[in-house]
N, C-alpha and C positions, 0 to 999 in steps of 0.2 A: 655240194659244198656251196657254191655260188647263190642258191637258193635262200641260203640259209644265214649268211652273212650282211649285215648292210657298210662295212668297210673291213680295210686290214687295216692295222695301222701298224709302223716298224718303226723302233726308235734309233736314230742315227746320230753322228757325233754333231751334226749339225740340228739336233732338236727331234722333233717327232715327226712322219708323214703318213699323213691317213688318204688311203685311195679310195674313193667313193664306190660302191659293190658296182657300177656301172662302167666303171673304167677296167674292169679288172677280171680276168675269165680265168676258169680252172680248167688243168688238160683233159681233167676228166671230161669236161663238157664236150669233147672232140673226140673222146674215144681211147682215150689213155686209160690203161687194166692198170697198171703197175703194179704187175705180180709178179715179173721179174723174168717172165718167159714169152710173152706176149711182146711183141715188136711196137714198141708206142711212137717209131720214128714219125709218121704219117701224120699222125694226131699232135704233137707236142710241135712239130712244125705249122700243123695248119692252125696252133696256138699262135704261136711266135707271130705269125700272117697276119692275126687279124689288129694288130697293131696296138692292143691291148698291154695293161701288165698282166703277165703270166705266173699261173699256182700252181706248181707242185706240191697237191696234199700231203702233209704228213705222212709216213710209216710206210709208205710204197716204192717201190723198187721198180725204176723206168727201164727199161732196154729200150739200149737208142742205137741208131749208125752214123746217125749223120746230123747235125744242129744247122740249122739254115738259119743265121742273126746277118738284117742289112746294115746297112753303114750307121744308120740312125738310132740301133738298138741303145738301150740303157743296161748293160748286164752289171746286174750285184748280188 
């Protein structure tokens, strides 16, 4: 996915934000199946780590146990 994109961009109440393909990693890239049976804790964490914004591709299904967000996260 990240290969293939050169921004996201998501439109919010305050206008448009476009994150440049460099700022911005998908869990796939870390090893997230998201088949639904597959434990993507491991991977979707060592997402969240790399202090990046984080992609959950479309149409997959995460199994997770546990979300590690530090104080500084931005979650929306």
């Amino acid at each position: 996915m990240g290969r293939f994109l050169s921004a996201i961009t998501r439109t919010t109440t305050a206008g448009e934000l476009r994150v440049p393909a460099t700022d911005w990693v998908s869990v796939a890239e870390y090893g997230a199946a998201g088949d639904g049976t597959t434990d993507d804790t491991a991977a979707i964490n060592a997402a969240l780590a790399s202090g990046r914004v984080v992609v959950l591709p479309p149409g997959k299904t995460y199994k997770v146990s546990q979300i590690h967000l530090n104080a500084l996260s931005d979650v929306t």
